[in-house]
C-alpha positions, 0 to 999 in steps of 0.5 A, spaced: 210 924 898 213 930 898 211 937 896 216 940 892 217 948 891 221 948 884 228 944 881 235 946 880 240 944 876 247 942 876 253 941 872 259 936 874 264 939 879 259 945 881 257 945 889 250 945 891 252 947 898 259 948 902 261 945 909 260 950 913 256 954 909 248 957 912 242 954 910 235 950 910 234 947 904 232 940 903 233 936 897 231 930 893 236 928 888 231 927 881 237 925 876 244 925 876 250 923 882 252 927 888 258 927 893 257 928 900 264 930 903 268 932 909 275 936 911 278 932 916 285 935 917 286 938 911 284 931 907 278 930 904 274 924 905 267 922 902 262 921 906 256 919 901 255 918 893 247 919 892 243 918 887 235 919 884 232 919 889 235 920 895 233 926 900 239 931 903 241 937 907 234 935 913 240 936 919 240 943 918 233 944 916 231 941 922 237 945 927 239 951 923 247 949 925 252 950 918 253 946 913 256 939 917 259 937 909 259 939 902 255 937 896 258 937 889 254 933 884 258 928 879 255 929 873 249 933 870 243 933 876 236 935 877 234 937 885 228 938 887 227 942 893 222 940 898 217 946 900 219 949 907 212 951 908 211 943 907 216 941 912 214 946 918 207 944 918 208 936 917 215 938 922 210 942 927 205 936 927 209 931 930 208 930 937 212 935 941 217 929 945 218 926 938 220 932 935 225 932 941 228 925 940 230 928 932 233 934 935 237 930 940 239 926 935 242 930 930 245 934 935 248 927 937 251 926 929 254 932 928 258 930 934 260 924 932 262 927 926 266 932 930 269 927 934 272 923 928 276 928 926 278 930 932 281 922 933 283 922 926 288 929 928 291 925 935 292 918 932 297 921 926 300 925 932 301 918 935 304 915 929 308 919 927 315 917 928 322 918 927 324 912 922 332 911 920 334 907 915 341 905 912 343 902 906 349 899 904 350 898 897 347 902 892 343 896 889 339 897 896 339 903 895 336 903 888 332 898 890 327 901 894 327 908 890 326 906 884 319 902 886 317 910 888 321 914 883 314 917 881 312 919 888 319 921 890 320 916 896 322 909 898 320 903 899 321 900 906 321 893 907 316 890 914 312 887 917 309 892 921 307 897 917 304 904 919 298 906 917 297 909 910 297 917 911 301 917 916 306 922 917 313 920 920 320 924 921 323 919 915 332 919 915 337 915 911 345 915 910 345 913 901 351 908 902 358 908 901 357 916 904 356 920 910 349 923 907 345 923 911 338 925 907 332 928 912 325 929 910 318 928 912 314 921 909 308 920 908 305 913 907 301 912 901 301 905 901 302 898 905 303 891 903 301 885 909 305 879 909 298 875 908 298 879 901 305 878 899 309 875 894 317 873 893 317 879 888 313 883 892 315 884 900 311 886 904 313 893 906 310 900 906 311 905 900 313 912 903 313 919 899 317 924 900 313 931 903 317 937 903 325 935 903 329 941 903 333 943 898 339 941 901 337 935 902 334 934 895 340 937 892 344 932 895 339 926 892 339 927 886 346 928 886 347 921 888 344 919 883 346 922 878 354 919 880 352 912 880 347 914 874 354 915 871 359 911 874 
């Protein structure tokens, strides 16, 4: 059991403690839910949700680096913070080689951690792509922008989808013209072929990611014509 030096409370949204940031405190979750986060490439990705009576923020007591992610509680919650004092002489009696293997393997955790986001930034570099398409009839046209009209992109008909996520230098001729529209793509979603139907192909959904004006001008104008014709 351990001994405890007070509590704190959060409201939903508030920060407990920010990745990068500096400190030793170690926490148990009394009441309520915490979000164990890290930025990946300017992406959030959740590492943990926590509940009552889960323990967190111990790698940094135990090797005093910064903060390896950010804490955020989900709802109301209680902390109880585990008294310093308590940790040091309960840590200090461990046997000397013993508290050494615990060091080596948080060092080695936040390596990983580190690693991770290092291979998330080369496979995006590796699957990032020039993808050009070309329609021939408006119809076409309509049919796989209309599914995306929402998130500003189109739909791509394949069996070889890229992953989601991934960024591609995306290029496409609007039909019965010489447009030519270019702009980066952003998979947000993918269908295999296993989880496919007659009405729904199997394909990629690509969202369109800062398209010049020009080009957007140009879009919306096409649009608008067959729109109108």
């Amino acid at each position: 059991m351990f001994l405890t030096s007070g509590k704190e409370t959060y409201k939903a949204g508030e920060i407990v403690f920010k990745e990068g940031s500096h400190g030793a405190a170690v926490y148990v979750l009394s009441s309520g839910k915490v979000e164990i986060s890290k930025m990946i490439q300017g992406r959030k990705f959740v590492v943990e949700i926590l509940g009552p009576g889960d323990i967190f923020g111990e790698m940094s007591y135990i090797d005093h680096a910064p903060r390896s992610a950010t804490a955020i509680a989900l709802e109301n919650t209680v902390l109880e913070l585990v008294d310093k004092d308590f940790l040091d002489r309960e840590f200090n009696q461990i046997a000397s080689d013993f508290r050494q293997i615990i060091c080596n393997l948080v060092r080695r955790l936040r390596k990983t951690t580190q690693n991770l986001g290092y291979s998330s930034k080369r496979k995006e570099e590796r699957a990032r792509a020039r993808i050009r398409i070309s329609f021939k009839t408006a119809s076409d046209f309509f049919r796989a922008y209309i599914g995306n009209l929402s998130g500003g992109g189109l739909f791509i008909k394949t069996t070889k989808s890229l992953q989601v996520g991934t960024l591609s230098d995306l290029e496409f001729t609007l039909p019965d013209s010489n447009q030519v529209i270019r702009t980066t793509g952003k998979v947000a979603w993918a269908r295999s072929k296993d989880m496919s139907t007659e009405k729904m192909p199997p394909g990629m959904g690509i969202q369109f990611i800062d398209m010049n004006p020009e080009d957007k001008r140009l879009l919306q104008n096409y649009i608008a014509s067959v729109n109108s014709s």
